[in-house]
N, C-alpha and C positions, 0 to 999 in steps of 0.2 A: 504494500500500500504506500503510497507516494504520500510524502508527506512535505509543504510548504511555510515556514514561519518566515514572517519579515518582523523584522524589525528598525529602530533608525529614525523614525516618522519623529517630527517634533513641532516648535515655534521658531521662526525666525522672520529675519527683517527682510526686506526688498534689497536684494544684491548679496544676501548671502549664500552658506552653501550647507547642505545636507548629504549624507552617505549613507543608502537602504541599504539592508544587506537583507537574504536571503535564504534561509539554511533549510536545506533539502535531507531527508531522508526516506530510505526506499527507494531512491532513485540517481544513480551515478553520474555526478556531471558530466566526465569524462567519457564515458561509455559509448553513448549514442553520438553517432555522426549526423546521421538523419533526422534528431532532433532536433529544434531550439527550445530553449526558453526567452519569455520575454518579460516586462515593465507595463503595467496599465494604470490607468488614474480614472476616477468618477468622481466628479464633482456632482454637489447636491443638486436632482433638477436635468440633470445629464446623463446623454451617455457614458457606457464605459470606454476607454480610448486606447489605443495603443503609446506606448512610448519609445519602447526601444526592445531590440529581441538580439539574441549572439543564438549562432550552432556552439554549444558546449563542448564538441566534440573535435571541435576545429573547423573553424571558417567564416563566413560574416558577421558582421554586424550591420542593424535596420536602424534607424531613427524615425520618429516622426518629426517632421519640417519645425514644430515649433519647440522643440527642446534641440535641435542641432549645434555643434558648437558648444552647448551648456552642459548637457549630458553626455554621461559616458556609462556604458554596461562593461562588465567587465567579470571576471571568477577566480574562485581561490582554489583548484581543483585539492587541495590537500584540505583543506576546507572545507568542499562540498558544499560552498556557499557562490552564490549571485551577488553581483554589488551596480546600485547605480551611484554615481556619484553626481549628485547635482550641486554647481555653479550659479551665479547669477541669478537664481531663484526669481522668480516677479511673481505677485499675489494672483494672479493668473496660474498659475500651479498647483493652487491652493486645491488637495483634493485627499482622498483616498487612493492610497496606491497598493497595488497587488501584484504578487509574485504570480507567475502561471508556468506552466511546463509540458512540454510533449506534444510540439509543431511539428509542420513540417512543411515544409515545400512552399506555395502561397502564400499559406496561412503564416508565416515568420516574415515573409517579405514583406507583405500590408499590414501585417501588426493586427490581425483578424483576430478579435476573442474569441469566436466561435470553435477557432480551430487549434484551441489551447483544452487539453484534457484534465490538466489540475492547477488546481488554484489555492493560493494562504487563503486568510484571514482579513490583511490588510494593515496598513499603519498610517495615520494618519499625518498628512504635510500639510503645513498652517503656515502662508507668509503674508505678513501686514506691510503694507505699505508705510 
């Protein structure tokens, strides 16, 4: 059974920076080539969004257009953890973000929830202006 916790969510100002991390059990980062995991946010009122996805097993990385340059996904494979690092924060950000895992193909390129098979809990990111 696949198991996703984030953690990392907090308060901050407009222009600072947050580090989600990810930690995965039941399910080997490294392992699958074919898979990725990815980054989503919903804010109150909204859809769920993509943000950024990596093949964990070696090979891309996805953004979406409006964290580019700020964000970066990244893993710890001795770790068995996901990390997003987020920069430049703007209140616009301001969401619920969630860990997901077990894409493939499309579904990693366009950052498609639908085509993610597990999902954390969530942690929340609060930036005030």
């Amino acid at each position: 059974q696949v198991q996703l916790v984030e953690s990392g969510g907090g308060s901050v100002q407009a222009g600072g920076s947050l580090r989600l991390s990810c930690a995965a059990s039941g399910y080997t980062l490294s392992t699958y080539s074919t898979y990725c995991m990815g980054w989503f946010r919903q804010a109150p009122g909204k859809e769920r969004e993509g943000v950024a996805a990596i093949y964990t097993g070696g090979g891309g990385t996805y953004y979406a257009d409006s964290v580019k340059g700020r964000f970066t996904i990244s893993q710890d494979n001795a770790k068995n953890t996901l990390y997003l690092q987020m920069n430049s924060l703007k209140p616009e950000d301001t969401a619920m973000y969630y860990c997901a895992a077990r894409a493939s193909g499309v579904g990693c390129r366009s950052l498609r929830p639908s085509s993610f098979l597990d999902w954390g809990q969530g942690t929340q990111v609060t930036v005030s202006s």
